[in-house]
C-alpha positions as CSV (number, residue, x, y, z in Angstrom):
1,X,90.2,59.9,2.5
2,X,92.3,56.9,1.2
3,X,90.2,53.6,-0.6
4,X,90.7,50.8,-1.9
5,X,90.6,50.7,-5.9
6,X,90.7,47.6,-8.0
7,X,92.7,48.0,-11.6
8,X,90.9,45.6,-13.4
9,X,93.1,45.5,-16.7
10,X,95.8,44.0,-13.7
11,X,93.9,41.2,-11.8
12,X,94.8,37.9,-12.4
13,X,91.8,36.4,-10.6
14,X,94.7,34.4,-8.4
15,X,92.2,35.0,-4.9
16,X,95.3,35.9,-2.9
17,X,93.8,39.2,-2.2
18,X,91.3,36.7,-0.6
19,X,93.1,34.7,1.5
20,X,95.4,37.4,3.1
21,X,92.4,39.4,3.9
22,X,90.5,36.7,5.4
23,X,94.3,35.8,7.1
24,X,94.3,39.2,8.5
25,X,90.9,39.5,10.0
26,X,91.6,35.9,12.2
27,X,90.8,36.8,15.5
28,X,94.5,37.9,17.1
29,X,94.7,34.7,19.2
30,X,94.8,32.6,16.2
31,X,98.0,34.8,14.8
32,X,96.0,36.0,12.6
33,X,98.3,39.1,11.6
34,X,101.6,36.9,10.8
35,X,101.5,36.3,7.1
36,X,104.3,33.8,7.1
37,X,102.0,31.6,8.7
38,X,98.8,32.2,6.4
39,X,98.9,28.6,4.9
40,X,98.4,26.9,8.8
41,X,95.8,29.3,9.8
42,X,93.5,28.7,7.5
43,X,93.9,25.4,6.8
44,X,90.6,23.5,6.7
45,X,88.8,26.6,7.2
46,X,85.9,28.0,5.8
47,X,86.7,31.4,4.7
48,X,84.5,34.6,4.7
49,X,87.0,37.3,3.5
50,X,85.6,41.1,3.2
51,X,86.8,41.4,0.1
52,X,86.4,38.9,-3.0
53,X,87.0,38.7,-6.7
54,X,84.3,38.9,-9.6
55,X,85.6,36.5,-12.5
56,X,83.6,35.9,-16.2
57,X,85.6,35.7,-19.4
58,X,87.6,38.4,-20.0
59,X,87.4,40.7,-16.6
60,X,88.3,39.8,-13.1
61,X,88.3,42.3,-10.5
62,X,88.4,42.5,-6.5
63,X,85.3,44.3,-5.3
64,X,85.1,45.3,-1.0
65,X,83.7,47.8,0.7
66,X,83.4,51.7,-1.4
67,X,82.7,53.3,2.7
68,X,80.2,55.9,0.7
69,X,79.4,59.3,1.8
70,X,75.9,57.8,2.5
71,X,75.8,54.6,3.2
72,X,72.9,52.7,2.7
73,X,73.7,50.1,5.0
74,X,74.2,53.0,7.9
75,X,71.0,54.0,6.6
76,X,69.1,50.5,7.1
77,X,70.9,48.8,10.1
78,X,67.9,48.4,12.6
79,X,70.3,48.2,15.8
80,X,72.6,51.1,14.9
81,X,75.2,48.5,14.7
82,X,77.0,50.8,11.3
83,X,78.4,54.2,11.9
84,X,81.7,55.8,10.2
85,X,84.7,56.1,12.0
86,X,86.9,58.8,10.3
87,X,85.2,58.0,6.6
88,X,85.4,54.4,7.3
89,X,82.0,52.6,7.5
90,X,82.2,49.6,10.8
91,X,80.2,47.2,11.6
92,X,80.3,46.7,15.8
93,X,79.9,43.7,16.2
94,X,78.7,43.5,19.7
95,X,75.7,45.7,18.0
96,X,74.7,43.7,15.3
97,X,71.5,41.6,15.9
98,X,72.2,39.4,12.7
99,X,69.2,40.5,10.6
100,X,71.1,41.0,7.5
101,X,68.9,44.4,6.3
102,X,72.5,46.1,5.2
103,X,73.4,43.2,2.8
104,X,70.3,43.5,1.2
105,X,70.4,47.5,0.7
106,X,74.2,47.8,-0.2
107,X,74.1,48.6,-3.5
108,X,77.6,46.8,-4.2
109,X,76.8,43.5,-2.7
110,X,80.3,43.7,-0.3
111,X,78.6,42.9,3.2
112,X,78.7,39.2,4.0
113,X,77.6,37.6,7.1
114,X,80.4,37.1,9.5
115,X,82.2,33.2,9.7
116,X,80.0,32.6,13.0
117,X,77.0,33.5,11.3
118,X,76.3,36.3,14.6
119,X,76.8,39.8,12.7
120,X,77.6,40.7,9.3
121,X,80.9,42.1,8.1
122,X,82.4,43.8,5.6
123,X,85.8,45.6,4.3
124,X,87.1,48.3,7.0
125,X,89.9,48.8,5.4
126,X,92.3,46.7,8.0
127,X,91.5,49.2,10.7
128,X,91.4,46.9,13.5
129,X,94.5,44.9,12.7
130,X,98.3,46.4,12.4
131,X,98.8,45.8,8.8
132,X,99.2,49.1,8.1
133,X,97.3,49.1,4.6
134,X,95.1,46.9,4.2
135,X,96.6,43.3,3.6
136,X,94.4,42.6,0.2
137,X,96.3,45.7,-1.2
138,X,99.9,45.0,0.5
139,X,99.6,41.1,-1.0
140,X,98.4,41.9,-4.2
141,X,101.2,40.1,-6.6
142,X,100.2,42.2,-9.8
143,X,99.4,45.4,-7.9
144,X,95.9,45.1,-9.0
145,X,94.5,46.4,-5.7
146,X,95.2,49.4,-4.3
147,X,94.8,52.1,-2.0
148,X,94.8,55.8,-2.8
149,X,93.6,59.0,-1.8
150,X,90.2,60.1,-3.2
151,X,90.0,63.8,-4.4
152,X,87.0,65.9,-3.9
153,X,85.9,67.7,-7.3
């Protein structure tokens, strides 16, 4: 199973990871898939992306989504709104009731509530959109973020 990994000796703390992510996840109407155009679509937004980056003096780092062998959130989520979709932990939306139990029990802190405030979301690795890795790793300008296969011991 492939996750995302953040190098943090190679962040820059530059957000882009940020803003392609929350470019990517744009409902499809809004073009939200056509990078070239990232700058329009989320001009005067507010912003929500699924993945962000942890900044204090001397380490910056993206953290998202770790889609555990366990999740917690799974574990928690009152509507059975969570479930994992070949190792990847989703959120269905249409599920969700809003009540925000999975941010409190991920451990990580990388469920947000979603930009209309109805469900919560969270990293799923750019499943839903045709990026074909996810866009935070694909946009990363120092190669900071990326997206490797995770080997069992």
């Amino acid at each position: 199973m492939k996750r995302i990994f953040a190098r943090e000796e190679w962040c820059l703390a530059c957000h882009l990871c940020e803003y392609h992510c929350a470019n990517a996840n744009l409902p499809h109407k809004e073009g939200g898939n056509f990078n070239a155009e990232m700058a329009r679509n989320l001009k005067g937004r507010a912003i929500r992306p699924r993945i962000r980056v942890e900044e204090d003096d001397r380490v910056h780092f993206a953290l998202s989504c770790r889609h555990c062998d366990e999740p917690a959130c799974k574990k928690s989520c009152i509507s059975g709104a969570i479930s994992m979709i070949n190792g990847v932990v989703c959120i269905d939306r249409d599920k969700c009731v809003g009540c925000y139990t999975c941010i409190l029990a991920c451990p990580y802190g990388t469920i947000v509530p979603s930009d209309d405030g109805h469900a919560a979301q969270k990293c799923e690795l750019c499943m839903q959109n045709s990026c074909g890795e996810p866009a935070c790793v694909a946009h990363c300008p120092n190669r900071a973020i990326v997206y490797e296969e995770v080997l069992d011991e």
